[in-house]
C-alpha positions as a LaTeX table, in Angstrom:
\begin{tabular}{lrrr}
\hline
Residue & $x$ (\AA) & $y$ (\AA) & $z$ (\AA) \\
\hline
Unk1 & 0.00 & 0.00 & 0.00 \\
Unk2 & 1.15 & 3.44 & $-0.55$ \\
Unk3 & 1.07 & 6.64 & 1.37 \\
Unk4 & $-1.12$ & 9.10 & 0.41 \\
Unk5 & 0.77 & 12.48 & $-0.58$ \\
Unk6 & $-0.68$ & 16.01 & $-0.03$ \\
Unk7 & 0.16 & 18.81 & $-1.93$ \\
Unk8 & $-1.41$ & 22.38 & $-1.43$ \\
Unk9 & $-1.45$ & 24.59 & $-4.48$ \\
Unk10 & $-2.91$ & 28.38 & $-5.83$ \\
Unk11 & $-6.42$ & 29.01 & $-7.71$ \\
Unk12 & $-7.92$ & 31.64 & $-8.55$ \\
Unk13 & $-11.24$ & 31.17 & $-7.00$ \\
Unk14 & $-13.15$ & 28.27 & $-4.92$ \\
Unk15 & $-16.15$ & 28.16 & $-7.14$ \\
Unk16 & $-13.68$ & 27.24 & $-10.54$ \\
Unk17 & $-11.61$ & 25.43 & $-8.53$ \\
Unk18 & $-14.69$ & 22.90 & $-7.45$ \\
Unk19 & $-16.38$ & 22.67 & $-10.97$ \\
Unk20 & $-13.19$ & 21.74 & $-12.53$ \\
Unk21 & $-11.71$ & 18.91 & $-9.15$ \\
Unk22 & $-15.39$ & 17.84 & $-7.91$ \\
Unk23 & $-18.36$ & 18.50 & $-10.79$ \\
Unk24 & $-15.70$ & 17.36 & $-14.01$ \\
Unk25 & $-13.14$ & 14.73 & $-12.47$ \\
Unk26 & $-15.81$ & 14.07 & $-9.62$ \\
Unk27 & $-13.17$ & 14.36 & $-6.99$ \\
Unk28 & $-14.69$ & 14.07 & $-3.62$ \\
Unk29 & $-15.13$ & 17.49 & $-1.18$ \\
Unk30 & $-13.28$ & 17.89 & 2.01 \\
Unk31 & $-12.87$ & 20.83 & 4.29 \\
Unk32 & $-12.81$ & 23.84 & 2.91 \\
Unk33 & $-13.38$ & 27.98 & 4.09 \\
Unk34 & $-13.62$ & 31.39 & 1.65 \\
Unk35 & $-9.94$ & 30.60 & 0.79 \\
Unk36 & $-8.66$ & 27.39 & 0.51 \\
Unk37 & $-10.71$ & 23.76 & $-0.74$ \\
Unk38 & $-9.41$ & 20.79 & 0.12 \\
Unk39 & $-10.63$ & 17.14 & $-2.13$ \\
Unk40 & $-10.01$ & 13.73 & $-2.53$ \\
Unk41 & $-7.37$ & 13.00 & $-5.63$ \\
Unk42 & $-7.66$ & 10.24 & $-6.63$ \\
Unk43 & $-7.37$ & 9.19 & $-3.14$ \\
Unk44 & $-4.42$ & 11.54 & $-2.56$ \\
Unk45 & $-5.21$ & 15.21 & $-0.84$ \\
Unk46 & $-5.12$ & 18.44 & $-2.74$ \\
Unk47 & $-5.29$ & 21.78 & $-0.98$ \\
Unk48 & $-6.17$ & 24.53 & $-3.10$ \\
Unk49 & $-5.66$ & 28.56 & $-1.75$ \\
Unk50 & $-7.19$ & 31.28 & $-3.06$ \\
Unk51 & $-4.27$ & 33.49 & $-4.12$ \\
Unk52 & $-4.26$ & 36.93 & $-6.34$ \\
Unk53 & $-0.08$ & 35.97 & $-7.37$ \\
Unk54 & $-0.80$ & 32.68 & $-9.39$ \\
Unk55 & 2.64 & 32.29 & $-11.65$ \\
Unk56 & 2.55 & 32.36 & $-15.74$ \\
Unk57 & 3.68 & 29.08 & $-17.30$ \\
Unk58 & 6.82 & 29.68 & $-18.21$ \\
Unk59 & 9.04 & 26.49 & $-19.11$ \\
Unk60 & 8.24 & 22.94 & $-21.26$ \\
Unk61 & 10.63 & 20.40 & $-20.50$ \\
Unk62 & 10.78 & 17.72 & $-23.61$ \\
Unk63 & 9.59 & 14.32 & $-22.75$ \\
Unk64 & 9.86 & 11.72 & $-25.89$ \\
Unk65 & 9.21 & 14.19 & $-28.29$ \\
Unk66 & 6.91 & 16.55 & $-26.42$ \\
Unk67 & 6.52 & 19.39 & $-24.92$ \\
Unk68 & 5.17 & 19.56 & $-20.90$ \\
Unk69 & 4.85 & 21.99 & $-18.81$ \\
Unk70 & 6.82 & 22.50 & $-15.96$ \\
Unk71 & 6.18 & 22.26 & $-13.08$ \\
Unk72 & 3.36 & 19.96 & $-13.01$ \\
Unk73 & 1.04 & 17.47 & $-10.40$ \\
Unk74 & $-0.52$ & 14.62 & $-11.90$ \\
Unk75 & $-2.05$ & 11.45 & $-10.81$ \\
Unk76 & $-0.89$ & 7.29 & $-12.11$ \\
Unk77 & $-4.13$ & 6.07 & $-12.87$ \\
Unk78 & $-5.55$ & 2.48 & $-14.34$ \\
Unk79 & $-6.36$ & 2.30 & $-17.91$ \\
Unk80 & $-9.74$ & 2.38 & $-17.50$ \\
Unk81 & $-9.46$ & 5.09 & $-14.98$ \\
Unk82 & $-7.44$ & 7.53 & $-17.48$ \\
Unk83 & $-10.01$ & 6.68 & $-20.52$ \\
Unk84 & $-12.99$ & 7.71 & $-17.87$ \\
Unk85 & $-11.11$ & 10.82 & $-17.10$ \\
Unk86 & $-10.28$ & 11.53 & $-20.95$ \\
Unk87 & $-14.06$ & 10.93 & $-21.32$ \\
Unk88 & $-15.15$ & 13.61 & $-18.48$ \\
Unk89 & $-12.54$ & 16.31 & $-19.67$ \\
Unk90 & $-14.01$ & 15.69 & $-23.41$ \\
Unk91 & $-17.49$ & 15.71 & $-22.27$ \\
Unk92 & $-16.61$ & 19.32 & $-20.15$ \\
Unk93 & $-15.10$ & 20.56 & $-23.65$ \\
Unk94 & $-11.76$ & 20.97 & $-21.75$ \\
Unk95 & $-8.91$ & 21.73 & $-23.93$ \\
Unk96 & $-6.14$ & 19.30 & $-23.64$ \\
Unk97 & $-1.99$ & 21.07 & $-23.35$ \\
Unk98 & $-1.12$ & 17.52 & $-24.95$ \\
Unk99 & $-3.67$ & 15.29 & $-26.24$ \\
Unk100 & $-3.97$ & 11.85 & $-24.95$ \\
Unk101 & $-1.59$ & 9.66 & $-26.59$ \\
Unk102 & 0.38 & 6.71 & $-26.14$ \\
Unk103 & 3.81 & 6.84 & $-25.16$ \\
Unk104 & 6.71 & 4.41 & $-25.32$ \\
Unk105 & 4.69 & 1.72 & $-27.61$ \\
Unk106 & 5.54 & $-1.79$ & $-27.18$ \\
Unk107 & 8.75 & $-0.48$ & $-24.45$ \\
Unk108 & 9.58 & $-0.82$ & $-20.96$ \\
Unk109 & 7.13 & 1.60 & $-19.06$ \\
Unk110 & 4.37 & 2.07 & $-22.45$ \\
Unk111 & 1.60 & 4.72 & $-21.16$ \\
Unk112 & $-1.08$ & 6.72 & $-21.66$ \\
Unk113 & $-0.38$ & 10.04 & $-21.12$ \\
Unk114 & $-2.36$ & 13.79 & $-21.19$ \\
Unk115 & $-2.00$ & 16.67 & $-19.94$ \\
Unk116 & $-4.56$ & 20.01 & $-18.79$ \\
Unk117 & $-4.84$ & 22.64 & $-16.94$ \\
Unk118 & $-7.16$ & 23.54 & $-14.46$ \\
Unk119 & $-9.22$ & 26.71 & $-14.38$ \\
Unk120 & $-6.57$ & 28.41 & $-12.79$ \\
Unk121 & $-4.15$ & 27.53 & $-15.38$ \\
Unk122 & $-2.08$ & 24.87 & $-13.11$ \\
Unk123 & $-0.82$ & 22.11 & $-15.44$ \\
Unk124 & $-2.06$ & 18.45 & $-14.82$ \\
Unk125 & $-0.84$ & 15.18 & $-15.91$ \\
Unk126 & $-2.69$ & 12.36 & $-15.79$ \\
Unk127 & $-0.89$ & 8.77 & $-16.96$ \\
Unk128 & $-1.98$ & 5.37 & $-17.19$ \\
Unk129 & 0.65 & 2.60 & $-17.60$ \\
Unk130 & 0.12 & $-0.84$ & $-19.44$ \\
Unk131 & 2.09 & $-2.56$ & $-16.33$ \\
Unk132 & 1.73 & $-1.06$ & $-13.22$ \\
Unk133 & 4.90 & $-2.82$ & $-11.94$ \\
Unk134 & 6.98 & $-0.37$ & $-14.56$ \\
Unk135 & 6.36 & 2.74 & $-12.98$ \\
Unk136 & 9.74 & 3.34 & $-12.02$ \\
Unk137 & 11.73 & 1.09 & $-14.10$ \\
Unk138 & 14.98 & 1.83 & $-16.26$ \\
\hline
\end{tabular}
């Protein structure tokens, strides 16, 4: 089993901030005041603050061809977990930074891969690999 991380993040508003995590990905609600919302991700907890000083994208680091923003969160997820995802981010009409694809066909650590951005303009990744058990090999 594996821990849980937390990671606590800006947005530019609650109410965007819980259409995109909790009415599009269905993420589930947790505590949350006038300035910070805190949700279920994928069973790992996000803590999103209200700030007026949210940085401009400003890097892409190359990654097998393509361009990703940098920084970036993202969440491993199954296969049929990232093609329910793709699914509710099509449905919402979100755009996609890189459209889903397939990465490293037929190699050591082959995954789905895609990445958005929230409505606060924070880049997301979301990946699915073919075997789980190649997550972190070489």
């Amino acid at each position: 089993m594996h821990n849980p991380f937390h990671y606590a993040f800006k947005v530019k508003d609650i109410p965007s901030t819980k259409r995109f995590y909790v009415e599009i990905l269905g993420c589930k609600e947790g505590r949350f005041t006038d300035t910070w919302y805190d949700f279920d991700f994928f069973g790992h907890q996000l803590s999103a603050h209200v700030s007026d000083n949210i940085p401009e994208l400003d890097y892409f680091g190359e990654v097998d061809g393509v361009n990703v923003p940098i920084p970036h969160y993202g969440c491993l997820l199954t296969m049929g977990q990232f093609d329910k995802v793709q699914s509710q981010l099509e449905n919402a009409e979100i755009d996609f930074v890189v459209k889903p694809q397939l990465r490293y066909e037929g190699q050591v650590g082959e995954q789905k891969t895609m990445f958005v951005l929230d409505f606060s303009g924070n880049p997301i990744e979301f990946k699915a690999y073919r075997n789980a058990a190649e997550v972190f090999a070489n």
